[in-house]
C-alpha positions in Angstrom: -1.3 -15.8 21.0 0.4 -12.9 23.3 2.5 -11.1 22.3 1.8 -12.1 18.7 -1.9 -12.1 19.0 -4.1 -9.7 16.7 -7.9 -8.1 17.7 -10.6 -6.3 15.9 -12.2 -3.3 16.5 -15.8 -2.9 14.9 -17.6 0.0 14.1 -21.1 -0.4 13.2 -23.1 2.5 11.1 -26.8 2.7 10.3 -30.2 4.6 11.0 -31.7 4.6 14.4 -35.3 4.8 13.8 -35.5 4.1 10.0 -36.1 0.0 9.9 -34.7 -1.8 6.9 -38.4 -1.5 4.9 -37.5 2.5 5.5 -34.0 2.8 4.7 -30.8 0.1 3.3 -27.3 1.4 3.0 -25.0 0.4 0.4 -21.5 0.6 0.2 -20.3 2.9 -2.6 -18.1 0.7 -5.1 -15.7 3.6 -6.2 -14.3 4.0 -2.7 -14.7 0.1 -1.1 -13.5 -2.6 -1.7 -10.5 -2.9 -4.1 -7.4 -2.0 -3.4 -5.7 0.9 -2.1 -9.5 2.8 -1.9 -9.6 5.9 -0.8 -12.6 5.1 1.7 -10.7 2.0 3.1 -7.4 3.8 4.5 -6.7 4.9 8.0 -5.9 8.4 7.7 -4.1 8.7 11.1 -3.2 6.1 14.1 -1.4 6.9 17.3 -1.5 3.7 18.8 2.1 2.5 19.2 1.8 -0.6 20.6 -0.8 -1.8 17.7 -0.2 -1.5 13.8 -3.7 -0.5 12.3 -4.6 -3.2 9.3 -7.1 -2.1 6.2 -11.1 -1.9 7.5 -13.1 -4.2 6.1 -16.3 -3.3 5.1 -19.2 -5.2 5.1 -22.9 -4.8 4.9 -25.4 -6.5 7.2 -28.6 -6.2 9.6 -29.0 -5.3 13.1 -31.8 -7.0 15.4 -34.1 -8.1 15.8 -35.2 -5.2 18.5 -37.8 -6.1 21.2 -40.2 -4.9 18.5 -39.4 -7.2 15.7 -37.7 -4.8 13.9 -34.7 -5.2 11.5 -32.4 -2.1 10.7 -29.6 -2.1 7.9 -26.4 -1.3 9.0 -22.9 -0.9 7.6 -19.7 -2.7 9.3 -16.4 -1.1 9.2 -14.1 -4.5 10.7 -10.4 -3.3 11.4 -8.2 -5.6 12.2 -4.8 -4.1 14.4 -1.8 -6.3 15.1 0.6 -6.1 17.8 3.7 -4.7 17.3 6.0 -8.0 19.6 9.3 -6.5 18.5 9.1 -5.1 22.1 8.8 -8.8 24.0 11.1 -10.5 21.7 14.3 -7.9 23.0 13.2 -7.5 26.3 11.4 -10.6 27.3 12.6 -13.8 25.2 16.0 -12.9 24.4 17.0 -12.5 27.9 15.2 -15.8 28.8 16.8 -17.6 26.0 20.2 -16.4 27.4 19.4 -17.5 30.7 18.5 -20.9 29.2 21.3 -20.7 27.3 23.8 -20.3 30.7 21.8 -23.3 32.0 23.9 -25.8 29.7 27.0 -24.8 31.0 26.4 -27.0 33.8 26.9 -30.2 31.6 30.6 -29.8 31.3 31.3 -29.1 34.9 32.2 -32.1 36.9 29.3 -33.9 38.7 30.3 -34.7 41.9 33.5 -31.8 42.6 31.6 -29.6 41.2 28.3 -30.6 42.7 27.5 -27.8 44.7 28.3 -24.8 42.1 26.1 -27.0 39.5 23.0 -26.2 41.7 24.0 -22.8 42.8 23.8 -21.9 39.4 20.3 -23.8 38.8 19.1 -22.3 41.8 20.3 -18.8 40.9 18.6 -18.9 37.3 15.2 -20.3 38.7 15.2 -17.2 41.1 16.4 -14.6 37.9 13.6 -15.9 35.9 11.0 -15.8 38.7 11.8 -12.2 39.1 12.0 -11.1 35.5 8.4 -12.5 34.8 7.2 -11.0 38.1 8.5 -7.5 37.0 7.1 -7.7 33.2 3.4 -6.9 33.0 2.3 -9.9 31.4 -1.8 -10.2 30.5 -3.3 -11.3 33.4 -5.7 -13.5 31.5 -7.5 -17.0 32.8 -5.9 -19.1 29.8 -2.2 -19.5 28.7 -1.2 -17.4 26.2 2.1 -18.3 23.9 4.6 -16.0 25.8 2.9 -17.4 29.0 3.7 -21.0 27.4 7.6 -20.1 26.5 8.2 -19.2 30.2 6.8 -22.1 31.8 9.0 -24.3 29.6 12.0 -22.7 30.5 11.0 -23.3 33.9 10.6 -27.3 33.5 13.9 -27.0 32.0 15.7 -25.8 34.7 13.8 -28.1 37.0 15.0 -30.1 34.9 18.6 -29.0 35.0 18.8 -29.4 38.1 17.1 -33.1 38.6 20.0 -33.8 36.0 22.6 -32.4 38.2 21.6 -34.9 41.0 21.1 -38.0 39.2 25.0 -37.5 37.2 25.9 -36.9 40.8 24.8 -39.9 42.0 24.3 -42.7 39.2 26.1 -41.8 35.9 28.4 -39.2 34.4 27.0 -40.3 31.0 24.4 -38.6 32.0 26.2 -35.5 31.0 27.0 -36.3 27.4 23.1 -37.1 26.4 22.0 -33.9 28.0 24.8 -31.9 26.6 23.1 -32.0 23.0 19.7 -33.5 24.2 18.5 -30.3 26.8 19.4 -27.5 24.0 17.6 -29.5 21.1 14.4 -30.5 22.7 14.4 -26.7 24.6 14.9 -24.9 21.4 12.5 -27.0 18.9 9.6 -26.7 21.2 9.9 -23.0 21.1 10.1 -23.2 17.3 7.1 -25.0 17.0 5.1 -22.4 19.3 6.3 -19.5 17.6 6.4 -20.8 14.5 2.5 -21.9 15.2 1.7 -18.2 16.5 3.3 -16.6 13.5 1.6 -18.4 11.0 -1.5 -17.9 12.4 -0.4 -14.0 12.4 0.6 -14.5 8.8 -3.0 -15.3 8.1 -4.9 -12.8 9.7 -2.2 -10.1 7.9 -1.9 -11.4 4.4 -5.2 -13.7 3.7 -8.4 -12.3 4.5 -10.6 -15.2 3.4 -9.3 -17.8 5.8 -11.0 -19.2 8.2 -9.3 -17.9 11.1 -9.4 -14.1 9.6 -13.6 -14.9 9.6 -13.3 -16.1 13.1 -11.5 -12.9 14.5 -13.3 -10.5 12.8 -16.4 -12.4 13.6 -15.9 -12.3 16.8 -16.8 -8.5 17.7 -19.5 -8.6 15.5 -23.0 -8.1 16.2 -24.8 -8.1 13.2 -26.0 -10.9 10.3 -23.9 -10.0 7.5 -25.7 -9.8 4.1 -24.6 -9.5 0.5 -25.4 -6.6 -1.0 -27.8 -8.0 -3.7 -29.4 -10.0 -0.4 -30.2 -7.2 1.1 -33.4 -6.1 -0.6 -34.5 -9.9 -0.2 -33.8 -10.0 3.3 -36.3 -7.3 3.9 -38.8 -9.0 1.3 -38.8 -12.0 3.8 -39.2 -9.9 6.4 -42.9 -8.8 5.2 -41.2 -5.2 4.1 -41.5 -3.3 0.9 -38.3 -1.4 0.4 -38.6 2.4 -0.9 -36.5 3.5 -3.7 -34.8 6.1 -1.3 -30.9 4.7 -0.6 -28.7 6.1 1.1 -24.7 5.6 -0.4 -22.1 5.1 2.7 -18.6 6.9 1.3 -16.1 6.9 4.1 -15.6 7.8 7.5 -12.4 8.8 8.5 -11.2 7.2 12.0 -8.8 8.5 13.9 -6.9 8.4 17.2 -8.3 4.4 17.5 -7.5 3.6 21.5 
């Protein structure tokens, strides 16, 4: 979803040695948990590039180890988001105007003008090449959404230009369809991609029991999350008899996240 993708970070807090018939952490309700809690702020972030979402805090089990053994573990989730404002002034907006000085090539005359029609497709399919070549895109194995935009205004010029030669040779009709047709398919295609990569966002910001919240934050984590009031039956089915000795988790305070 570059450049409106989102990650988690996940920070993982329990005993080393203490196995969960020893020792079981529990979140304390007066700072977890609700909103605005003191134990669930970020107290400072300098990451510019990333906007730092409210931890999540969960409880859950780590193992087992190569002994069997099950410790408890607390989960602090946070989710950051990427601040796109950056791509969408210096990335899309200057490919959408390049796009946009493609069309002009529908009201110049076919065959006159032939030659000027695919100087200027040639000319923007070389400008583009270059500006993604100079932008340090993710060099990832997959296509992410920005990576998706670009390509399509590539097939559009390609296609500009296959235009160009068939009005030049077969029909200057040609001319009037792509007039309206080029900007309209261009333009809703890139609605529907952005439109898909912000909802998704949307999701992952504003509802944190959706399914694709789960899956992100999920995804770094390496524990089996537990209830709280599972936890002492977790160990039970274990084979462990849990002391009355717990120990409360308050807050940690995280900051400088890189």
């Amino acid at each position: 979803m570059f450049p409106l993708d989102s990650d988690s970070i996940s920070i993982s807090v329990g005993p080393k040695d203490e196995t969960v018939d020893k020792c079981i952490l529990k979140i304390d309700p007066k700072k977890h948990g609700f909103e605005n809690a003191q134990g669930d702020r970020i107290k400072k972030s300098n990451v510019a590039e990333w906007t730092v979402d409210v931890p999540d805090v969960r409880l859950g089990l780590s193992g087992p180890t190569g002994s069997g053994n099950y410790y408890s573990n607390i989960e602090f989730c946070i989710m950051v988001h990427r601040n796109f404002l950056y791509y969408v002034w210096k990335v899309l907006a200057i490919v959408y105007l390049l796009i946009l000085s493609l069309f002009v090539i529908f009201v110049m005359d076919p065959v006159e003008e032939f030659g000027d029609r695919i100087s200027i497709v040639l000319t923007l399919f070389l400008a583009v090449c270059f500006f993604v070549c100079c932008e340090a895109l993710p060099k990832v194995p997959y296509l992410t959404l920005l990576d998706k935009l670009m390509l399509l205004a590539f097939c559009f010029i390609f296609l500009g230009g296959l235009e160009t030669v068939i009005a030049r040779f077969h029909s200057f009709k040609v001319d009037e369809i792509s007039l309206w047709l080029f900007p309209t398919v261009y333009f809703s295609i890139n609605l529907y991609y952005l439109g898909k990569g912000l909802r998704y966002r949307f999701l992952l910001i504003n509802d944190k029991d959706s399914e694709a919240y789960k899956a992100q934050t999920n995804m770094e984590s390496t524990m089996k999350h537990v209830k709280e009031n599972e936890t002492s039956s977790s160990s039970t089915s274990l084979g462990s008899k849990v002391d009355e000795d717990e120990i409360e988790v308050s807050s940690i305070e995280l900051k400088n996240i890189s």
